[in-house]
C-alpha positions, 0 to 999 in steps of 0.5 A: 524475507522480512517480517510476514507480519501485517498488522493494519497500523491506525490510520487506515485508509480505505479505498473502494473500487469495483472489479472490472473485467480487464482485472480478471482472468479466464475463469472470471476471477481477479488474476493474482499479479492484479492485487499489486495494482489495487495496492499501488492504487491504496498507497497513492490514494492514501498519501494522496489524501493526507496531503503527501501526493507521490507527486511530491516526492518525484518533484525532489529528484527522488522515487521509492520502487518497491524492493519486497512484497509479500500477499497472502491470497484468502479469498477470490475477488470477482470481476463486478465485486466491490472490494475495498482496500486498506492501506496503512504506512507501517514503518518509515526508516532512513531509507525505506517505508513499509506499507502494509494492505488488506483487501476485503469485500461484503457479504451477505448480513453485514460482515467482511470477507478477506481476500488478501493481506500483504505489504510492499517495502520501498526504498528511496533512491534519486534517479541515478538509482543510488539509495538516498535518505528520505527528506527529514521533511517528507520523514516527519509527513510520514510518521505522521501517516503511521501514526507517530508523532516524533521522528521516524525509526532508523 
């Protein structure tokens, strides 16, 4: 497994949604598989809004399954709940990106809790499923979304 750090890289998106009941499991909390979804939900949304929709990048012949993920279960969420997810792109490589999560509600006096931290890698293959290197054109939009300003790593 690589690297279990995560650290919230600026730009962060945020994403609020509320907990609905389809979310959560018999004892009223969010089932732990959900918290995948609301990632997925923050990586969309994120690209979505700084101009690189998903959609884009299928247009190009190319999708970017999800090869490792990792979550640190904090805290329960609650159906009802209004969490909020942070998003940030972490890394862009030739080949793959790392995206890297928080997912927080409010309490009571202000202050945040932490439900859950974690990242999903993805790889970039075509649709015969075979690894492909990232466009240099997406390559830059997304070193834009992890804050670099020149190239992306290798």
């Amino acid at each position: 497994m690589g690297d279990l750090t995560i650290r919230m890289i600026e730009p962060v998106f945020r994403l609020h949604c509320r907990v609905i009941y389809g979310d959560t499991d018999a004892g009223g909390i969010v089932y732990n598989a959900n918290y995948l979804r609301f990632f997925e939900m923050g990586r969309t949304e994120m690209m979505r809004a700084r101009g690189l929709p998903y959609s884009k990048i299928e247009e190009r012949g190319l999708i970017l399954p999800v090869t490792e993920a990792y979550l640190r279960y904090k805290a329960p969420a609650r159906y009802d709940d209004l969490i909020a997810i942070e998003t940030c792109l972490a890394e862009v490589k030739k080949v793959s990106c790392r995206f890297n999560y928080r997912i927080v509600k409010s309490v009571e006096g202000g202050k945040e809790l932490l439900l859950v931290r974690g990242f999903t890698v993805h790889a970039c293959v075509d649709r015969q499923g075979k690894l492909a290197p990232i466009p240099e054109d997406i390559c830059q939009a997304m070193a834009v979304l992890c804050g670099e300003s020149g190239e992306a790593g290798d």
